[in-house]
C-alpha positions, 0 to 999 in steps of 0.5 A: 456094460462100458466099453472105454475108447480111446484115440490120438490123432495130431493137430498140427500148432497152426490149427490149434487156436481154430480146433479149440475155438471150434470144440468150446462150443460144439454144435448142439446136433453133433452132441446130440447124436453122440448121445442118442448113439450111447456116447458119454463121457467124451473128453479131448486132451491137447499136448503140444501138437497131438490130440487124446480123446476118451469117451465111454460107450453104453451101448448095445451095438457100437458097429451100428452106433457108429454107422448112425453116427457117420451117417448123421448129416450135422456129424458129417459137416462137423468133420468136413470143418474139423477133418482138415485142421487135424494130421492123422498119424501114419501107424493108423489101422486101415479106415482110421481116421483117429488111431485107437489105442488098447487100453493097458490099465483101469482102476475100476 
């Protein structure tokens, strides 16, 4: 089973030039443990001045895939790097960082 996830968070302009410098060469453990924890097809989209990300779970326990994921030492240097140069939007759910979004259409 795939389980689709989505989310949006802002980047305000004068963080965009260091957020994308810093995404077009992520750090080989923060990939790889994206991946041990059944992570694929991960993509962010930048409009102006927000964030998409998509990315596609294979898992059988994404509670527990997550928790590794926010465990993971490399994982947590990444975001103490990329967590300051983003803007969390205020209609986030209570312990959301970036904001899910429901998925509203798939073409299979």
């Amino acid at each position: 089973m795939v389980v689709r996830l989505a989310s949006v968070i802002g980047l305000p302009a004068e963080n965009v030039i260091e957020y994308e410098r810093l995404h077009a060469d992520v750090w080989p453990a923060v990939l790889e443990r994206l991946r041990e924890s059944h992570m694929t097809n991960y993509s962010i989209y930048r409009h102006g001045e927000l964030l998409f990300a998509y990315m596609e779970y294979t898992g059988d326990d994404l509670d527990a895939d997550n928790a590794a994921i926010a465990a993971n030492e490399a994982t947590q240097e990444w975001w103490a790097v990329c967590e300051p140069l983003q803007r969390p939007l205020a209609d986030r759910q209570p312990g959301e960082w970036w904001k899910a979004l429901p998925e509203v259409f798939h073409l299979d």
